[in-house]
N, C-alpha and C positions, 0 to 999 in steps of 0.2 A: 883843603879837604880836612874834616874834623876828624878825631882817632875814632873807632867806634866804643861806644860806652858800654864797661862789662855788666857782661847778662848778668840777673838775678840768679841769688845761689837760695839753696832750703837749708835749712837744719833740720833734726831729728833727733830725739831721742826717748831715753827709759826712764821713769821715776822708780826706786826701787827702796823700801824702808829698812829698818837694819837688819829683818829677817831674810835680807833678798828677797822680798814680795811686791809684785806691783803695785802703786799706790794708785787710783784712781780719783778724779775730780780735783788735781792741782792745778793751783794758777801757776804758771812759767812764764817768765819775762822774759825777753830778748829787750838786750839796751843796748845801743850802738847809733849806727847811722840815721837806723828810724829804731823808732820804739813800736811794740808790737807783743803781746802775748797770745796764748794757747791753753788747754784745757786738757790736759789727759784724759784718756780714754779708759775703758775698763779692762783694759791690759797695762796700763800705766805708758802708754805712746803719748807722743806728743809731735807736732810735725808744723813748726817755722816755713813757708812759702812766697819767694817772692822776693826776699831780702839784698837790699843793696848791699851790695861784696863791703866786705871792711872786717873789724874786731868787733865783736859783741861780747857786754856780758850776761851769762844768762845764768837766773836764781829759779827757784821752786819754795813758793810758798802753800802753805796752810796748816790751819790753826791747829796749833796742838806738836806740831813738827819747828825745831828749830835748825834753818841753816845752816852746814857750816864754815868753816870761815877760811 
């Protein structure tokens, strides 16, 4: 008998600029087991679905916003 393979888990979260204001229209990456991005919403949400259990890392780009590290 094989173990059973663990369920998909989500991630969630906020993109927020230096003002603490929502940012809306960011790419966010999820990099780990599979790769896979998301798009905030016009609350600054964003919401990973589906994801094979493990570490991921996850960044927020766009232009004009840098990073940081």
């Amino acid at each position: 008998m094989e173990p059973d393979a663990p369920a998909p888990g989500s991630l969630s979260g906020l993109v927020l600029d230096e003002r603490n204001l929502p940012v809306p229209n960011v790419v966010v990456s999820a990099l780990g087991a599979v790769t896979t991005i998301a798009v905030t919403d016009s609350t600054g949400h964003y919401t990973f679905g589906a994801l094979t259990p493990g570490p991921y890392l996850v960044r927020a780009h766009l232009a004009g916003y840098i990073a940081p590290r």
